[in-house]
Backbone bond lengths (Angstrom), bond angles and torsions (degrees), N, CA, C in turn:
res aa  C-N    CA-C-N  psi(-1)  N-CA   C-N-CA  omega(-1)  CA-C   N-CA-C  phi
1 X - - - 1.457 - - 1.522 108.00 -
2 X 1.122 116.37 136.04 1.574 124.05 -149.06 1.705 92.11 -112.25
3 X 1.402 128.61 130.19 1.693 123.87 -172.18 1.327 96.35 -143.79
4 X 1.535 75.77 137.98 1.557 104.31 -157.37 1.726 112.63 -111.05
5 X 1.540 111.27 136.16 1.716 113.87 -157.77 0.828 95.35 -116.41
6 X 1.625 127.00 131.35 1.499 142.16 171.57 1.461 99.08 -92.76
7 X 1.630 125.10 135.56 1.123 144.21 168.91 2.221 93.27 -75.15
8 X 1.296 83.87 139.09 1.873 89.54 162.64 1.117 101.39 -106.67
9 X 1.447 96.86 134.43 2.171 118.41 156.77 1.267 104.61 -59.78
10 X 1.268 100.37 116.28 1.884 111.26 171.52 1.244 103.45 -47.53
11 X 1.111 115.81 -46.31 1.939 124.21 -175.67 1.563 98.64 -60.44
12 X 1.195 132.34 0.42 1.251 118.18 -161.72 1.361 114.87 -127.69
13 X 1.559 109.26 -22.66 1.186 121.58 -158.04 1.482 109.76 -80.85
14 X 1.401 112.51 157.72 1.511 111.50 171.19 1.123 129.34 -23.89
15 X 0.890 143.11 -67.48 1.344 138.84 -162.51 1.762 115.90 -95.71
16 X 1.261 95.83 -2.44 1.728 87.39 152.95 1.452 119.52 -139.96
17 X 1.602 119.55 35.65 1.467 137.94 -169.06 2.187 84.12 -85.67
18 X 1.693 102.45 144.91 1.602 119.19 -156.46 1.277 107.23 23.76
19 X 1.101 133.70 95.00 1.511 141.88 131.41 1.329 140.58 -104.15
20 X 1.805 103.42 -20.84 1.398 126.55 134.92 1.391 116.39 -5.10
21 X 1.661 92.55 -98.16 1.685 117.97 179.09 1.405 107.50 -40.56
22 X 0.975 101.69 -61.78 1.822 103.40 -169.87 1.534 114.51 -51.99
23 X 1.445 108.35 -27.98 1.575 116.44 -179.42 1.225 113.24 -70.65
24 X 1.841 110.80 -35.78 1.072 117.32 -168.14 1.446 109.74 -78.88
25 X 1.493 122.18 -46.72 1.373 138.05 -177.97 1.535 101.87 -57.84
26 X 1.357 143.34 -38.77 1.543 143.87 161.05 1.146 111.91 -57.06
27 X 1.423 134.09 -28.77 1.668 133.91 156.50 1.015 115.27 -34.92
28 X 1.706 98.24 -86.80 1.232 123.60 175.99 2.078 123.45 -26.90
29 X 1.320 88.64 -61.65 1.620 91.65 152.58 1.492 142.26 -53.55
30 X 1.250 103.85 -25.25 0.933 107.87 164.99 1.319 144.49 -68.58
31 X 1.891 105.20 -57.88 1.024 130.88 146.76 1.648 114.67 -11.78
32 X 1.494 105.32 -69.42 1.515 127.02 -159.51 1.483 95.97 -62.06
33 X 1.056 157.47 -34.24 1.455 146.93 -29.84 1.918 76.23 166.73
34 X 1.627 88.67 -77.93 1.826 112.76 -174.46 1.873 106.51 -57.80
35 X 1.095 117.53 -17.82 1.847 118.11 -139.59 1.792 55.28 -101.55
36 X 1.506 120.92 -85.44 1.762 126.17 -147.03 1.557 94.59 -52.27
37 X 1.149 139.36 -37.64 1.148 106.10 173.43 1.654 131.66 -99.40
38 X 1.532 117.73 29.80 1.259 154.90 167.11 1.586 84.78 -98.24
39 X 1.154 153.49 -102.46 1.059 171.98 155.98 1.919 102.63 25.70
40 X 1.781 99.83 -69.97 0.853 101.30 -178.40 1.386 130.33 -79.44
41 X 1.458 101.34 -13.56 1.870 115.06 -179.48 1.937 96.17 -72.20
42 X 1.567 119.85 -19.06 1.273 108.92 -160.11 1.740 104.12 -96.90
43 X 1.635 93.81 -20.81 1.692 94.26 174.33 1.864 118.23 -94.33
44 X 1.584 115.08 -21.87 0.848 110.80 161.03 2.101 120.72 -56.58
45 X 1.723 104.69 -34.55 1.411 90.15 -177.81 1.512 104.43 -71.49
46 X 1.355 128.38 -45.01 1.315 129.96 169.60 1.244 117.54 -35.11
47 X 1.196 133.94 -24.16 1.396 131.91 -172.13 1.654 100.59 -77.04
48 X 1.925 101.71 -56.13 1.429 112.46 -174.15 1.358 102.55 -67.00
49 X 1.150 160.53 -10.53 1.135 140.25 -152.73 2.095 85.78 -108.31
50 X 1.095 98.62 -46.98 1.503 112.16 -178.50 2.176 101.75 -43.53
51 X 1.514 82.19 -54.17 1.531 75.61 -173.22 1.469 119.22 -64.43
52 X 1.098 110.32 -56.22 1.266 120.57 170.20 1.820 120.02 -37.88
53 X 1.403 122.90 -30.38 1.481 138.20 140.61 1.790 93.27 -31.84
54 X 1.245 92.27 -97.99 1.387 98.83 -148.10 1.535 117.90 -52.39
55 X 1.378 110.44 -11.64 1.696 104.53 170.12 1.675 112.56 -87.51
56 X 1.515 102.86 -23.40 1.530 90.39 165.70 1.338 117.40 -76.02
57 X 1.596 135.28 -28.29 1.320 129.04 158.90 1.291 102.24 -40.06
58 X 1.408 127.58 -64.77 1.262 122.03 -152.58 1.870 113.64 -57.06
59 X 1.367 111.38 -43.28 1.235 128.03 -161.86 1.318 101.72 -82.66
60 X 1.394 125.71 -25.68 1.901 125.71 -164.98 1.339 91.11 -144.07
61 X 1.953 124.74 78.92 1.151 117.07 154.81 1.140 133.31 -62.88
62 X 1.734 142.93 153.28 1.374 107.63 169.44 1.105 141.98 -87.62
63 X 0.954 115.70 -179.59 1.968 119.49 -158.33 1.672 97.89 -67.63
64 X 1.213 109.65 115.87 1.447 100.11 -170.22 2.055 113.82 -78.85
65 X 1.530 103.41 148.82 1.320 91.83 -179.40 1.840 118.13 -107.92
66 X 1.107 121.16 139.10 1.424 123.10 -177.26 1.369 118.47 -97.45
67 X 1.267 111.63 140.47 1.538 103.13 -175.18 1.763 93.26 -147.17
68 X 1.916 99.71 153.93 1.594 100.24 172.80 1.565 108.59 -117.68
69 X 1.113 123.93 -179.97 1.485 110.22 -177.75 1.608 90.79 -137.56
70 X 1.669 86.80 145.90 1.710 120.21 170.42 1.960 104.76 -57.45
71 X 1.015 103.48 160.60 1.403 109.40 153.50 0.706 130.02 -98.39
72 X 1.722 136.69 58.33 1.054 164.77 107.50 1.526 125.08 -106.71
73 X 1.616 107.57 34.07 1.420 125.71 -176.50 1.426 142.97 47.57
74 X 1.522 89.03 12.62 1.905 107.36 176.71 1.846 97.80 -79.51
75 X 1.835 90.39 131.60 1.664 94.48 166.62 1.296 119.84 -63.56
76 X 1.527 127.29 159.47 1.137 129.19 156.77 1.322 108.95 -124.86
77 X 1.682 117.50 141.56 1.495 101.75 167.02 1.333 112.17 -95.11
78 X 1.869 104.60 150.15 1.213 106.09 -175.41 1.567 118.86 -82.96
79 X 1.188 140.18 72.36 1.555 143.52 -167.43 1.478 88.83 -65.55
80 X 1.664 106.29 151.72 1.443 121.26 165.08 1.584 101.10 -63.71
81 X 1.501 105.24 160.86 1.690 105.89 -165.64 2.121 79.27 -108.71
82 X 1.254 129.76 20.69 1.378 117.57 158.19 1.070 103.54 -94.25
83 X 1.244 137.95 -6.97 2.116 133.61 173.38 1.240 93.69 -89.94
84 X 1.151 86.41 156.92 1.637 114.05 166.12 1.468 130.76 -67.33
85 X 0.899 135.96 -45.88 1.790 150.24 100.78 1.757 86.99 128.09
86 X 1.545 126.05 -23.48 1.572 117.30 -158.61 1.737 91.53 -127.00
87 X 1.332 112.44 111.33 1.162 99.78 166.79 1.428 134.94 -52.63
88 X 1.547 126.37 151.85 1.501 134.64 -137.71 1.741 82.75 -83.07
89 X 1.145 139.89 -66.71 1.279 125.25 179.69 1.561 135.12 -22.01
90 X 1.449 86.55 -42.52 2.214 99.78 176.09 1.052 93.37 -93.31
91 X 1.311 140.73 -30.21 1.453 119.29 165.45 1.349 127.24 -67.21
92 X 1.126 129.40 -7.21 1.981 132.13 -163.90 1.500 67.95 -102.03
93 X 1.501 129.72 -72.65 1.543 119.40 -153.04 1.709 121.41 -55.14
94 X 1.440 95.03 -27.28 1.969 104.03 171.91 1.407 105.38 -57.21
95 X 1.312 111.01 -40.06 1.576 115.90 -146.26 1.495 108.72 -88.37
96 X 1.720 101.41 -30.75 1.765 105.95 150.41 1.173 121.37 -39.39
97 X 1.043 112.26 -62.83 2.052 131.60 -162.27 1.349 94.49 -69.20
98 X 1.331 131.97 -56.26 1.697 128.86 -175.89 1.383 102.11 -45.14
99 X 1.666 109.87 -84.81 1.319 114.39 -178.05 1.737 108.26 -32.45
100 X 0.808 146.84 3.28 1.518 132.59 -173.84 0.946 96.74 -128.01
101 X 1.623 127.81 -30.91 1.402 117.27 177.36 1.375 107.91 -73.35
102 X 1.478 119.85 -39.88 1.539 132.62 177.22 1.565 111.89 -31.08
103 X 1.230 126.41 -46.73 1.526 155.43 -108.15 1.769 103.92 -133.82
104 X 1.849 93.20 -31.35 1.839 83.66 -150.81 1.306 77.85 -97.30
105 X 1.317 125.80 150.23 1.975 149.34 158.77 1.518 121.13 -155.80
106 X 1.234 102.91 142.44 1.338 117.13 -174.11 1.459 107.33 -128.73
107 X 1.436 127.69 144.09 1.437 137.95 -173.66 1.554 113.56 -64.94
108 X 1.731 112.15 -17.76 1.474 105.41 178.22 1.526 94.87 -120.27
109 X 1.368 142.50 5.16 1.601 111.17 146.44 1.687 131.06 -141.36
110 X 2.009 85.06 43.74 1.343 119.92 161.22 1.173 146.72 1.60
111 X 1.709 96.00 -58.12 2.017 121.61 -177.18 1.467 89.59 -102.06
112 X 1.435 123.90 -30.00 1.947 100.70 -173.22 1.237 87.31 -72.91
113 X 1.182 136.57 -61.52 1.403 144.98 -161.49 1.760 112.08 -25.67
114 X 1.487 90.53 -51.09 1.465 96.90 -179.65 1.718 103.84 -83.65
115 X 1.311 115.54 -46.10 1.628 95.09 -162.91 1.766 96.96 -72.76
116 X 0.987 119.06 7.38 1.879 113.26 169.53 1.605 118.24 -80.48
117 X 1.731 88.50 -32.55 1.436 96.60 161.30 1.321 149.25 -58.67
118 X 1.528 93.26 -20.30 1.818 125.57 179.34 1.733 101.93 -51.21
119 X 1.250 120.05 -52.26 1.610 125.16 177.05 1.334 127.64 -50.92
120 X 1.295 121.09 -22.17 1.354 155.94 172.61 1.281 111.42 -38.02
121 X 1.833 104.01 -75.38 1.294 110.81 -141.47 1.811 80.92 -126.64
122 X 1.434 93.29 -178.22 1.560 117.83 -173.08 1.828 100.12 -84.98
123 X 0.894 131.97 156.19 1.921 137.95 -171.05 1.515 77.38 -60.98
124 X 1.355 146.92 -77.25 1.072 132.78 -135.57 1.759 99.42 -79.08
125 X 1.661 117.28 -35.91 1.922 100.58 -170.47 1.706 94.19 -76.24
126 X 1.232 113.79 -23.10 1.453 97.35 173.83 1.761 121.97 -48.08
127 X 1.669 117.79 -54.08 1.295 101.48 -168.89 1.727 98.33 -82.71
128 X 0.855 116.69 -18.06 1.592 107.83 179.22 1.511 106.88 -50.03
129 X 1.348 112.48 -41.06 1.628 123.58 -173.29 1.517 113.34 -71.77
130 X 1.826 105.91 -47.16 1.706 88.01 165.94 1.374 135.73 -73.07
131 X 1.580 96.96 -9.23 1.268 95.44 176.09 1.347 131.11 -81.15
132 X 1.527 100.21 -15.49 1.657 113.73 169.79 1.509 116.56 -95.17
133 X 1.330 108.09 7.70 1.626 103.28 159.65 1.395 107.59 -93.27
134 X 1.689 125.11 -36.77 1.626 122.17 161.05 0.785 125.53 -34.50
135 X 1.759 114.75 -66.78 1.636 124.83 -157.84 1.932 112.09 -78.07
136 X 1.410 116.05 -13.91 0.804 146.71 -166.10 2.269 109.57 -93.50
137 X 0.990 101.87 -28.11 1.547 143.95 152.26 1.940 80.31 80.94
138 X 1.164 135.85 16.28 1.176 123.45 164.85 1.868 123.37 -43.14
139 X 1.892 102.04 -63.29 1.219 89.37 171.20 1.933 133.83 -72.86
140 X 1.649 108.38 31.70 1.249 120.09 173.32 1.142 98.25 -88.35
141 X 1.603 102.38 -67.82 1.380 127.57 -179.08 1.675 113.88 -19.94
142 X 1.366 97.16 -57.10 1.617 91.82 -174.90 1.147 121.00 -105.85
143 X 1.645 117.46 35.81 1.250 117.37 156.38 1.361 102.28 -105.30
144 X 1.018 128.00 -39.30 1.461 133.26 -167.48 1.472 120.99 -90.72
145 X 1.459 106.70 -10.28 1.684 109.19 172.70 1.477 98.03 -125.17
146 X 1.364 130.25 22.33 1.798 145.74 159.61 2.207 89.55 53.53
147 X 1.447 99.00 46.90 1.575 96.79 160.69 1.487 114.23 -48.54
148 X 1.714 103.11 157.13 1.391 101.84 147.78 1.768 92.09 -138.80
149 X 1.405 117.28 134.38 1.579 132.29 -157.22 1.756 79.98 -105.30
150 X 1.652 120.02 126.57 1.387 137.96 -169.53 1.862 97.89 -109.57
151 X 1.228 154.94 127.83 1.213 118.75 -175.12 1.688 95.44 -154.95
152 X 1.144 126.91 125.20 1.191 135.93 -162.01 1.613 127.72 -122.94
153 X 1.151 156.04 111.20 1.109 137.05 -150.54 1.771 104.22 -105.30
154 X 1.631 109.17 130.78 1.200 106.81 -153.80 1.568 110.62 -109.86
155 X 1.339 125.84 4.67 1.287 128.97 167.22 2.208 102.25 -149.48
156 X 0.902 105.71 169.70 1.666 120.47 176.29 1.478 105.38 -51.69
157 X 0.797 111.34 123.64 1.860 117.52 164.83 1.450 94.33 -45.18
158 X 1.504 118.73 143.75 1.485 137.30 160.49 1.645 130.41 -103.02
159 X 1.084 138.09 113.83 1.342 132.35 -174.29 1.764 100.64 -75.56
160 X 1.208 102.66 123.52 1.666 107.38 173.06 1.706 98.43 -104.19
161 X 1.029 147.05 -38.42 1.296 130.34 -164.98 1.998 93.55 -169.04
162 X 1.138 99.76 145.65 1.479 121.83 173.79 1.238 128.49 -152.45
163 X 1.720 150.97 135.48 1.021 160.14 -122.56 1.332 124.83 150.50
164 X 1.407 116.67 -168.22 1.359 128.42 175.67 1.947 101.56 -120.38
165 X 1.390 89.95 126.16 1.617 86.70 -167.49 1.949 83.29 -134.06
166 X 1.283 116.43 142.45 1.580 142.40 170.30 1.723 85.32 33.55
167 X 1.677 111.97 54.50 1.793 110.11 146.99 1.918 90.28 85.09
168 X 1.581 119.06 -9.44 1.506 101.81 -179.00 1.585 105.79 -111.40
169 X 1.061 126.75 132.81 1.662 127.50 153.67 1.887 102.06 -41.12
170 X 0.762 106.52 140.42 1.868 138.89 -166.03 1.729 122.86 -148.78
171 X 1.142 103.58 128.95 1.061 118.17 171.71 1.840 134.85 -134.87
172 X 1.263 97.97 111.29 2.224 106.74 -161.95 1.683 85.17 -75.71
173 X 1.563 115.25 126.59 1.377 104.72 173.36 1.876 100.13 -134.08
174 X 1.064 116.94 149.51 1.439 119.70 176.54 1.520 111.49 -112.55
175 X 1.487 125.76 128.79 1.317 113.85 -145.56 2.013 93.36 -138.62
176 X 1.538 130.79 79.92 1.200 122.28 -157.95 1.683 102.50 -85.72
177 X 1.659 91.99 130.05 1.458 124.24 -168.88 1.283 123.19 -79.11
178 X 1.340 141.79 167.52 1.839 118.44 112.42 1.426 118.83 -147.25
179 X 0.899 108.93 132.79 1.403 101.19 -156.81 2.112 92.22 -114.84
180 X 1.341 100.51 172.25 1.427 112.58 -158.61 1.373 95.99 -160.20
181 X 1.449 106.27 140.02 1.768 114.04 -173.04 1.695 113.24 -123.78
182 X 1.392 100.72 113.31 1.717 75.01 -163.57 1.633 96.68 -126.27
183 X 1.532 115.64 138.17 1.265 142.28 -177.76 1.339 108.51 -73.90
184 X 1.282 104.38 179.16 1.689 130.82 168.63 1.630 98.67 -53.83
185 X 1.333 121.17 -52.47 1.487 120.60 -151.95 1.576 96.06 -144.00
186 X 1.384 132.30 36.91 1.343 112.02 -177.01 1.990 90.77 168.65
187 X 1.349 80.87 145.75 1.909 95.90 -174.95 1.274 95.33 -147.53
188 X 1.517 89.66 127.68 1.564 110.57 -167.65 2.044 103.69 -85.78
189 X 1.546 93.93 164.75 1.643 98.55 -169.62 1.278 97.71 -64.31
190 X 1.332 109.94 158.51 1.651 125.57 -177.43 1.823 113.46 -61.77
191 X 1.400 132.43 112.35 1.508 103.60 -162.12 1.950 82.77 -109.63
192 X 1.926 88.88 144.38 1.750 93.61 -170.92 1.655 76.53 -84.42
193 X 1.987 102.85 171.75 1.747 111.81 178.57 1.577 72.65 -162.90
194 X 1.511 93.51 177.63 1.562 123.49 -168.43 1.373 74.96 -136.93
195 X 1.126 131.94 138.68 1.530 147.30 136.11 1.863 110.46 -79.17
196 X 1.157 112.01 89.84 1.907 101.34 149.43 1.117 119.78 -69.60
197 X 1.273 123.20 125.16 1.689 154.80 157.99 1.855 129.18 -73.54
198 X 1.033 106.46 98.79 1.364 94.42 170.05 1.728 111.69 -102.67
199 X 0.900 158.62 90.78 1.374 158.57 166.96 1.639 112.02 -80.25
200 X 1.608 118.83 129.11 0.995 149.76 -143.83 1.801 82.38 -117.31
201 X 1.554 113.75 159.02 1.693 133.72 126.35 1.338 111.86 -68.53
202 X 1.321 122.65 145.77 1.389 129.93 161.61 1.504 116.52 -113.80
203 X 0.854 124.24 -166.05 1.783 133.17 167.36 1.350 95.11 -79.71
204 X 1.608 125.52 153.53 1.082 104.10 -179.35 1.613 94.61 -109.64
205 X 1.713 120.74 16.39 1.353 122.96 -179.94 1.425 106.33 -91.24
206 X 1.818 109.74 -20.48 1.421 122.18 166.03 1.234 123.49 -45.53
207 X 1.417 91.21 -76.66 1.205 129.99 164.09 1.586 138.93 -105.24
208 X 1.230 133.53 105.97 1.394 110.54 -159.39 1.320 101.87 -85.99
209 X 1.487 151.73 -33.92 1.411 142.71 165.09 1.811 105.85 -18.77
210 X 1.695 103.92 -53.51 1.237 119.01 -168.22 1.345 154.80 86.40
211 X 1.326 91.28 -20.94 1.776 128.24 148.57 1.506 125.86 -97.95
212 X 1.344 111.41 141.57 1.952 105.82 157.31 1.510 101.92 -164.78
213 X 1.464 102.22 174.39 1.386 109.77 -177.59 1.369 121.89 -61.59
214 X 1.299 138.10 119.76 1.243 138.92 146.52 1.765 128.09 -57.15
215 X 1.373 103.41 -35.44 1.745 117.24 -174.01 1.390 108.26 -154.44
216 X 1.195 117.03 141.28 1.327 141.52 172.79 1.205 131.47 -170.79
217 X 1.414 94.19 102.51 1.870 110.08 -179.40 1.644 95.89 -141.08
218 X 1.568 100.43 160.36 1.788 125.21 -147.31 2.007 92.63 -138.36
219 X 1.908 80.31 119.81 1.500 73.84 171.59 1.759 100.76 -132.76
220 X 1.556 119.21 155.03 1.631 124.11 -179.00 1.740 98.63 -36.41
221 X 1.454 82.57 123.58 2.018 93.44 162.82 1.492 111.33 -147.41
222 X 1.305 143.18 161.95 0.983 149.10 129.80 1.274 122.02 -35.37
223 X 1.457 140.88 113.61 1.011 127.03 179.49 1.816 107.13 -119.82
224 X 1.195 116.36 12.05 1.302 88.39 -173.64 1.976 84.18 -153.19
């Protein structure tokens, strides 16, 4: 009887039969292993970066902003009335248009003329101003000789001095005029004036523009 010997596959044999799998399944673990603590190194920095947020919120709130509202519900912000708050450009050009509005009157719309003027100036440069069109006998003048006052501004408003004067931002402005009065039958010679300007800050809940005149009086100048 003739017996017959099977060679064993090393790959097969006892002592290294599944080692494959097992090699593979320790990968696999591994792998998984690397990702969770990739995973967790990426939420632990997220956490710190998070915290670290919220204690700088806590420590450096921001500068809070205040605002008042119109009665018709537009915000205003409330700026301190020691800033300047209107840049100097829109201010020289306001201060044109005032002064001329200040200046211009006619015998038939006299009283609007003046109470339009009320917006102008501060409660106190306001009566200073009607009172120097009285004492001054202009607003006689042009009720009783049916004036109409023509008044034109003949070079750029000038800033002479600006600051903080009694807690308000201020501005001294010189504003060269000429104004002309002309009758029923006759128009008087062109007279040149210097307008001095004092312009104040206001509240801007006062006022929302935020500026107006404090002073305005006109003395003989050359203007041209």
């Amino acid at each position: 009887m003739t017996e017959t010997t099977l060679e064993k596959d090393p790959a097969t044999g006892p002592g290294l039969r599944g080692t494959t799998p097992v090699h593979n399944l320790l990968g696999s673990l591994d792998l998984k292993l690397r990702w969770s603590l990739l995973g967790n190194a990426v939420l632990a920095t997220a956490l710190t970066v998070s915290a670290f947020g919220h204690l700088w919120t806590l420590t450096h709130p921001p500068t809070p902003e205040y605002f008042a509202t119109t009665a018709d519900g537009r915000l205003i912000p409330l700026i301190p009335i020691s800033e300047p708050y209107v840049p100097q450009e829109v201010l020289l050009t306001w201060a044109a248009q005032a002064v001329t509005t200040a200046y211009t009157l006619d015998y038939v719309h006299q009283k609007e003329q003046l109470s339009r003027m009320r917006d102008l100036f501060t409660a106190q440069g306001f009566n200073s101003h009607r009172k120097a069109l009285e004492t001054s006998g202009l607003w006689t003048a042009v009720a009783e000789r049916r004036l109409v006052t023509q008044v034109v501004p003949t070079a750029p408003p000038l800033v002479t001095n600006q600051g903080v004067i009694g807690g308000r931002y201020a501005w001294k402005l010189e504003v060269p005029i000429r104004i002309t009065y002309q009758g029923a039958s006759s128009v008087s010679l062109p007279q040149d004036n210097i307008a001095e300007v004092l312009i104040v800050r206001m509240p801007t809940h006062e006022l929302p523009r935020g500026y107006a005149i404090h002073q305005l009086v006109t003395r003989p100048g050359k203007t041209s």
